[in-house]
C-alpha positions in Angstrom: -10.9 -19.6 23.9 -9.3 -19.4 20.7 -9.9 -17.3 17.6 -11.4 -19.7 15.6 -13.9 -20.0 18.1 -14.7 -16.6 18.1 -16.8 -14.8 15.5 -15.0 -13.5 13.1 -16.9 -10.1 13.1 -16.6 -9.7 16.6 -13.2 -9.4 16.6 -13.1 -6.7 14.0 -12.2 -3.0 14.3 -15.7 -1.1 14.4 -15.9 0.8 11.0 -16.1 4.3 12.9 -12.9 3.4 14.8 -11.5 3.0 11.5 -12.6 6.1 10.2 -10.9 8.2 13.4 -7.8 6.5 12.7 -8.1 7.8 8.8 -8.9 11.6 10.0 -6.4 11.4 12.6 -3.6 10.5 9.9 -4.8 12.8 7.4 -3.7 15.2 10.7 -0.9 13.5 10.9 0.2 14.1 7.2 -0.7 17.6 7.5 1.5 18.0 10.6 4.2 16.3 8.6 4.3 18.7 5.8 3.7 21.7 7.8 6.8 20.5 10.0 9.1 20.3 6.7 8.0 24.0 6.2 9.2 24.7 9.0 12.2 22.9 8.6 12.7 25.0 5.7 11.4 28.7 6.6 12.7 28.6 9.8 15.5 26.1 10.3 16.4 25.4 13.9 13.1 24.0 16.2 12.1 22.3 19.4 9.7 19.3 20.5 7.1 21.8 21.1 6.5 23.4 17.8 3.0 23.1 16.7 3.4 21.1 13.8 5.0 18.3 16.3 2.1 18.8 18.7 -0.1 18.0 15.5 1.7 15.0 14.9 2.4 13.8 18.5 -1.8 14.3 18.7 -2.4 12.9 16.1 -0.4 9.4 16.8 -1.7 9.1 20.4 -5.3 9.1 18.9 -4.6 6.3 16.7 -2.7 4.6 19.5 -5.9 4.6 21.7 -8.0 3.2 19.3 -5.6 0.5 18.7 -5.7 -0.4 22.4 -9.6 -0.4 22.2 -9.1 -2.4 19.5 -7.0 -5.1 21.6 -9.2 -4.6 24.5 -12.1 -5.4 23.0 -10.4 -9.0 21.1 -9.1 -9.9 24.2 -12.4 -9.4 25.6 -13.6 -12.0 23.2 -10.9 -14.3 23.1 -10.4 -14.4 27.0 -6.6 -15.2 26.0 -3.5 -13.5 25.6 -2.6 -16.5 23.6 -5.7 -16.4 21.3 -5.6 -12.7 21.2 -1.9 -12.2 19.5 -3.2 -14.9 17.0 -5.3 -12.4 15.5 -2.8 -10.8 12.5 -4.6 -7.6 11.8 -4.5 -6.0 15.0 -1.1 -7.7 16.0 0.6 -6.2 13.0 -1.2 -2.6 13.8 0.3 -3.0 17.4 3.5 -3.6 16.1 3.1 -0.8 12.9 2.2 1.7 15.8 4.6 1.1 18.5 7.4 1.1 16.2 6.2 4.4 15.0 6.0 5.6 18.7 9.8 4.4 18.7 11.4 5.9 16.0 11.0 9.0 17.5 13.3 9.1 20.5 15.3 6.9 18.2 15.5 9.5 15.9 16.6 11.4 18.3 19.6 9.2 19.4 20.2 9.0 15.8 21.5 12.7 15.2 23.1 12.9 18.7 25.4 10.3 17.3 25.6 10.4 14.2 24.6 14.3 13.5 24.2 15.4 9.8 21.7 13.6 8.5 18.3 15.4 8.3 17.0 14.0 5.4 13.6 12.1 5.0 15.7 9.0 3.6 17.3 8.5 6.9 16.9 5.1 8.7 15.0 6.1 11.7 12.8 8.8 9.3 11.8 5.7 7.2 11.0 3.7 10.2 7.9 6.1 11.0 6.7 6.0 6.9 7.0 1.8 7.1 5.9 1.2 10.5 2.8 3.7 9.9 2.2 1.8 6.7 1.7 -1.3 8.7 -0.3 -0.2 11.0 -2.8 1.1 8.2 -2.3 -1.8 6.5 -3.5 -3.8 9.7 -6.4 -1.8 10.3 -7.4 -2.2 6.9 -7.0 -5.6 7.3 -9.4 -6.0 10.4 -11.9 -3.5 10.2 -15.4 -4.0 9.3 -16.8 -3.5 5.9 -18.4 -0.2 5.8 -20.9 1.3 3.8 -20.1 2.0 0.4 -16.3 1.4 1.4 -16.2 4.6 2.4 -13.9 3.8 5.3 -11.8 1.3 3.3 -11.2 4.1 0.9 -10.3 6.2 3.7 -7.8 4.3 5.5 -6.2 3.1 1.7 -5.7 7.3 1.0 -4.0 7.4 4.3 -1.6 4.4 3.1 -1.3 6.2 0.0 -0.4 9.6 1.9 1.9 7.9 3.9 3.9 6.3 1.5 4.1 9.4 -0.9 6.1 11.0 2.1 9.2 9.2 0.5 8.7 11.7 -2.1 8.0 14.4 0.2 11.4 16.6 -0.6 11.1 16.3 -4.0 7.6 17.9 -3.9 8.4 20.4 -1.5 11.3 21.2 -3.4 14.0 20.6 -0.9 15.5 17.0 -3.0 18.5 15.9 -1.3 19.5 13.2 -3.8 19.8 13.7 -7.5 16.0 14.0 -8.9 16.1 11.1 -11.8 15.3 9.3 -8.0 11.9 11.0 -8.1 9.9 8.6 -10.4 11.2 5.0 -9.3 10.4 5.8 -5.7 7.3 7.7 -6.7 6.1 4.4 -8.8 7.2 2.1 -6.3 5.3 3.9 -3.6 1.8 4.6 -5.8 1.5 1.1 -7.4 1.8 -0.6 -3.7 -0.7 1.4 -2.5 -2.8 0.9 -5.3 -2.7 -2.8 -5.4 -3.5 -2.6 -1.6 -6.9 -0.1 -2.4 -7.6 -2.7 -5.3 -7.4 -5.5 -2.6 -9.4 -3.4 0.1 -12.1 -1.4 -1.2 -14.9 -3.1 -2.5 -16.2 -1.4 -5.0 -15.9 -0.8 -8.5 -14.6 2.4 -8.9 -11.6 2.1 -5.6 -8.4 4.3 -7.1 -10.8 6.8 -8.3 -12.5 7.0 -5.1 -8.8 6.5 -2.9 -7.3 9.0 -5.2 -9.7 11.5 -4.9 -9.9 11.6 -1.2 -6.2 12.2 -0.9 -6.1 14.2 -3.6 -8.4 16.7 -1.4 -6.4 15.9 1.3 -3.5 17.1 0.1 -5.2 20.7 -1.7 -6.3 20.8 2.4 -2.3 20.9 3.2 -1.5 23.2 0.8 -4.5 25.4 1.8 -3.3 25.5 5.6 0.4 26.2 4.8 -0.8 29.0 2.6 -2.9 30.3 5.5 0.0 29.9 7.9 2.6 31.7 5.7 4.7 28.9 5.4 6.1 26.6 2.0 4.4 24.7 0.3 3.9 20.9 -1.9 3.4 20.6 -5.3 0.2 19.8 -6.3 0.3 15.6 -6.8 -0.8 15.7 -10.0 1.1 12.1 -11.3 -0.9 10.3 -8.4 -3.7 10.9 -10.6 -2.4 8.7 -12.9 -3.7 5.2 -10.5 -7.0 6.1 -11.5 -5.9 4.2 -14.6 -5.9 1.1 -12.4 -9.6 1.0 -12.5 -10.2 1.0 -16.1 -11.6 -2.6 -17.5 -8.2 -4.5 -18.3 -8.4 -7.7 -19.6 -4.8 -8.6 -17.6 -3.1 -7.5 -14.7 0.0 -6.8 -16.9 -2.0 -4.4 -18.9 -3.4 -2.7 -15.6 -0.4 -2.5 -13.7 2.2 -1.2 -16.4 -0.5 1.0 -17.8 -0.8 2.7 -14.4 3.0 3.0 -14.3 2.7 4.6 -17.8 0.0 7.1 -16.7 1.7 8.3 -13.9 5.0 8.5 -15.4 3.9 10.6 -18.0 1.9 12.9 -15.7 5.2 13.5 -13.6 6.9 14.2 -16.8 4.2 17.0 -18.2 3.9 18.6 -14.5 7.7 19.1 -14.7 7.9 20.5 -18.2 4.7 22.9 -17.8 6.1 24.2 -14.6 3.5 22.8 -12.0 6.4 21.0 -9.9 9.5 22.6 -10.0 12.1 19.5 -10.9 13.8 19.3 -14.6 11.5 17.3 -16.7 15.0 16.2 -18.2 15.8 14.3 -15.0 12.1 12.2 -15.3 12.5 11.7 -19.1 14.3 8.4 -19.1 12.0 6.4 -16.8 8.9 7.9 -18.3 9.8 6.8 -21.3 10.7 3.6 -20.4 7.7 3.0 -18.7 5.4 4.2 -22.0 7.6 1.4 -23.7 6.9 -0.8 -21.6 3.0 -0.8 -21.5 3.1 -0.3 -25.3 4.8 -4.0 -25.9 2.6 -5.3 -23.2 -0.6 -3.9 -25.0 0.6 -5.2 -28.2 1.3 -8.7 -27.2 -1.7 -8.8 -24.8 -0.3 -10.6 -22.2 -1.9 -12.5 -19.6 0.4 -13.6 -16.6 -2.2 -13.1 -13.9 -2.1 -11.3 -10.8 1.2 -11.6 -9.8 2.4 -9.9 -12.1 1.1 -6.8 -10.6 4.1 -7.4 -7.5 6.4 -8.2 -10.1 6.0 -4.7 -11.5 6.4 -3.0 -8.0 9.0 -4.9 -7.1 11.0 -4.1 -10.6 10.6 -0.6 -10.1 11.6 -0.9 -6.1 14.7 -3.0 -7.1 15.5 -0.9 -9.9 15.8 2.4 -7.6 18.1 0.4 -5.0 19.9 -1.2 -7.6 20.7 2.1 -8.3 22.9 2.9 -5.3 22.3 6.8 -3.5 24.8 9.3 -3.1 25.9 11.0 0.1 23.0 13.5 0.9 24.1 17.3 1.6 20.6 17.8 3.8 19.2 21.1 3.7 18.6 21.1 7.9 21.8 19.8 8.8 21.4 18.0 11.9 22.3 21.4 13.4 24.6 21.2 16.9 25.0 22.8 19.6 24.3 26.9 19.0 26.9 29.1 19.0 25.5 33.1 18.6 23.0 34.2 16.6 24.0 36.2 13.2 22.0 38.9 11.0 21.6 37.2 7.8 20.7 38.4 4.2 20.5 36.6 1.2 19.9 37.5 -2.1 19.3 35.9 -5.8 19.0 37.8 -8.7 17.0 35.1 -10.7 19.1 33.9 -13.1 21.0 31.7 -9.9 23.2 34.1 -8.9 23.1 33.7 -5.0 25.0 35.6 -2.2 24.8 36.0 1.6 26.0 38.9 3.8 26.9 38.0 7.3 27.0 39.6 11.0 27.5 37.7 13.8 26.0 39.7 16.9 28.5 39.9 20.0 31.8 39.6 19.6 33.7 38.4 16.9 37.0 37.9 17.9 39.0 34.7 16.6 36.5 34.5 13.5 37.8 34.0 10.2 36.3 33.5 6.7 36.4 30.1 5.0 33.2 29.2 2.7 30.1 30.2 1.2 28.4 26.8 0.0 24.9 26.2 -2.1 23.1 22.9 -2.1 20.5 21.3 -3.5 19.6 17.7 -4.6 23.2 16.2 -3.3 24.5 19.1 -6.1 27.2 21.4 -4.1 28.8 24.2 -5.1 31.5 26.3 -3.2 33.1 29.8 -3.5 35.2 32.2 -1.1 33.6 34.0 1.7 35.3 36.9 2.2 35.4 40.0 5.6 33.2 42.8 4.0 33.4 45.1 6.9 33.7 44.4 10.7 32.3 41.6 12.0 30.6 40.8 8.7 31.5 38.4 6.1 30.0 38.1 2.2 30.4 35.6 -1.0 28.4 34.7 -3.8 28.1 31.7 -5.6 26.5 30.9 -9.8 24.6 28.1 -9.7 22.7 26.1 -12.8 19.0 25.4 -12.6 16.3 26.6 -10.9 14.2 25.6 -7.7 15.0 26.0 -4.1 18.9 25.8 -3.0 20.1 26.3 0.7 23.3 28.5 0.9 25.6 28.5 4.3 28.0 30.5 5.6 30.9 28.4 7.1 33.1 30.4 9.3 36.3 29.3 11.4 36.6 30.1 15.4 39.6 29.1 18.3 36.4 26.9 19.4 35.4 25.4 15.8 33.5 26.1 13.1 30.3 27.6 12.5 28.0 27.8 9.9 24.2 29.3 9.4 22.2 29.0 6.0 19.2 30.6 4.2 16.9 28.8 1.6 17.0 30.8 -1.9 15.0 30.4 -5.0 17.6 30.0 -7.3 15.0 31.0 -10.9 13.4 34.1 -8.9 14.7 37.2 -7.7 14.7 37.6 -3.9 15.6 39.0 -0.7 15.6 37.3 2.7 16.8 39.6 6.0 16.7 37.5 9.2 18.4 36.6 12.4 19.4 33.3 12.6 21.0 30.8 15.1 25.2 30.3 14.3 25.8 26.4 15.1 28.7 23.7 14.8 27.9 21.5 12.4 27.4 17.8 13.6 28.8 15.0 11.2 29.7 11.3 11.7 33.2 10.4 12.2 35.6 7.4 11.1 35.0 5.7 14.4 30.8 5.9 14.1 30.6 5.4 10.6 30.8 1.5 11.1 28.3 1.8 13.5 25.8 3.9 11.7 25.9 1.6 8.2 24.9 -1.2 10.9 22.2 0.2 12.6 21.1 1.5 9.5 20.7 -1.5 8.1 19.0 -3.2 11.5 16.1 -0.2 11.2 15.7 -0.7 7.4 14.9 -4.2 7.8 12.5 -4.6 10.3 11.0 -1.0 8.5 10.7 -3.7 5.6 9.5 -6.3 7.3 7.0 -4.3 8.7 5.7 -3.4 5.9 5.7 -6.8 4.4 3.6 -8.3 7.1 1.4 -5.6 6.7 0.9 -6.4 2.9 0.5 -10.3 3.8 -2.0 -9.9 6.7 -4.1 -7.4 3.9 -3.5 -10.2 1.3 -4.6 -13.3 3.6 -7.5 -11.6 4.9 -9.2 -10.3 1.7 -12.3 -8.2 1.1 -15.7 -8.6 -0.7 -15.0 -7.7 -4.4 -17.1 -5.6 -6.3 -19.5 -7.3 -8.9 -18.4 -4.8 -11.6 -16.5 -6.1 -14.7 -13.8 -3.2 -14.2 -12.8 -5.5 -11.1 -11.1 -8.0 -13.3 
């Protein structure tokens, strides 16, 4: 039997299954913040931290609806065949197994390839692509719910999931320089917008998508506080899509005007002190972007819908255009352990920084080499010098303020070692604790071939994910709302 055949409706994701999937990756998101915290407070973890149990419970309850989900089409179909013919739930199958993947790939990753802990990494952006197709293919095959609550829902979690390419910069842990911040941050809202514009049928669908991951994400912040761990910025430039439901008489107008509106809300949260980034860095872009919706409201353009991709894809292009330095990741892609160490690090607020180091046990064949700061692919270096037995200090001036993570690199017979602290460069502070001493683990000539490779392998099929996704979501359209602001 094939799908054309079939009733459309009845092969469908029940609206309730889709709103399980939305809780479970609001879970999910939460997990995935909480999990960077700890990444940051705490360094060093296992596969059995909570956070990971979050996420890992999270995933397999989406994964079982999704094999409901096929059950049930095959049911109707009574064909394989017919069955993988049906785009939304065979581009959710292949967004969530791919996800399932990149985990022991992940893992693989760093045994090989070592320091490379940063969200931008190739199997890290698997999981926030992949995801995204599988929302996007739920969204694409579930059934219209009332009021589009559940549409709303599941175009939030797209939205969530996609903001996680921003997620260092608002947790203030950047690993590449932070004029990056805004293209990515555009590039990730406006798709997700255009895809809530697409899928929620009412009137009022980036207020409504906004505001439900909006309170998703003052929920995150609420349980790190609660848990005693760091925290994200509020997201007060996603506000700025709202824009996209205001009564535009062109998509040009809607689309650059969104970009415009959330450029200059990143730009006043940096410069008021609500996210902790130099509004210098954002300045350009925003600016640009203001200048751009300016000539386009002045000459009124009409260029029709497409022009809305166009402007994604500009702002995509123009970040990768850009080229990315070599990241200097604040969780290192730590080896294998080698002692433990009594650390304290201090800052005296106006980025002065210094660590004091004691390995515990012996510490015959040490010898002093570094103490390093580094934040945002920004590195600075100074002496570490003995300051007693078995203990080693330095100190190093930085400029700027926010977050910086400062190591201690120290030479053995058996190799270096290094352990690190996070330090608030523009606030006086001292951190005592015992940390694990580990050899660093970093690519070398012979894997660096392979890794640019396989690097580029994950990024494309995380991109053609992701574009199947957005194809299946466009080919398979919604009810539109009857309101003028639809336009």
């Amino acid at each position: 039997m094939s799908v054309s055949t079939v009733s459309s409706d009845s092969l469908r994701l029940p609206s309730w299954c889709g709103a399980v999937i939305a809780i479970a990756g609001f879970v999910s998101l939460t997990a995935t913040y909480w999990d960077d915290a700890w990444h940051t407070d705490l360094g060093r973890d296992s596969a059995m931290i909570p956070p990971h149990l979050w996420l890992y419970g999270s995933v397999a309850v989406a994964g079982v609806i999704v094999l409901f989900w096929a059950g049930r089409v095959l049911v109707s179909t009574r064909s394989i065949r017919s069955a993988l013919r049906f785009a939304p739930l065979v581009v959710a199958a292949l967004g969530g197994a791919a996800t399932l993947a990149a985990a022991p790939l992940d893992a693989a990753w760093h045994s090989t390839f070592g320091r490379d802990a940063v969200l931008w990494s190739a199997p890290h952006m698997l999981v926030v692509f992949a995801s995204a197709a599988m929302v996007l293919g739920i969204i694409a095959g579930v059934r219209p719910s009332r009021g589009g609550v559940v549409e709303a829902m599941l175009a939030a979690l797209l939205l969530g999931g996609l903001m996680t390419a921003v997620l260092e910069y608002e947790t203030d842990v950047p690993q590449f320089s932070e004029a990056y911040y805004l293209p990515v941050l555009l590039a990730a809202a406006l798709a997700a917008g255009a895809v809530a514009r697409a899928a929620v049928p009412v009137a009022a669908s980036l207020t409504m998508t906004v505001g439900i991951y909006f309170v998703v994400r003052l929920v995150v912040i609420v349980v790190l506080l609660s848990l005693g761990r760091s925290t994200p910025e509020i997201p007060i430039a996603v506000l700025g899509l709202c824009v996209l439901d205001l009564p535009w008489r062109s998509s040009a107008l809607r689309y650059t005007g969104a970009a415009a509106a959330i450029s200059a809300l990143a730009w006043f949260s940096a410069a008021t002190g609500v996210a902790d980034r130099p509004a210098a860095a954002l300045a350009p872009l925003a600016v640009i972007a203001v200048a751009v919706f300016a000539v386009v409201l002045l000459a009124n353009l009409r260029r029709g819908r497409m022009v809305a991709v166009t402007v994604v894809a500009l702002f995509a292009s123009g970040f990768a255009m850009s080229g990315t330095p070599a990241a200097s990741a604040h969780d290192p892609g730590e080896g294998e352990s080698a002692g433990a160490a009594a650390v304290i690090g201090t800052s005296d607020g106006n980025g002065h920084l210094s660590l004091t180091v004691a390995p515990i046990g012996s510490c015959d064949g040490t010898s002093v080499s570094s103490i390093v700061a580094r934040r945002a692919g920004r590195v600075v270096t100074a002496p570490l010098r003995a300051s007693g037995p078995c203990s080693y200090a330095g100190s190093v001036q930085v400029d700027g303020a926010g977050r910086w993570f400062v190591y201690a690199e120290l030479h053995r017979s058996a190799g270096d070692v290094e352990v690190w602290l996070p330090l608030p460069a523009d606030r006086s502070s001292t951190v005592s604790e015992v940390r694990d001493l580990y050899r660093p683990a970093g690519p070398t000539a012979s894997t660096r071939t392979t890794e640019i490779v396989a690097g580029a392998a994950i990024y494309a099929l995380a991109a053609a994910l992701m574009t199947a996704g957005v194809i299946v979501v466009v080919r398979t359209g919604r009810p539109r709302a009857a309101a003028g602001a639809r336009a």
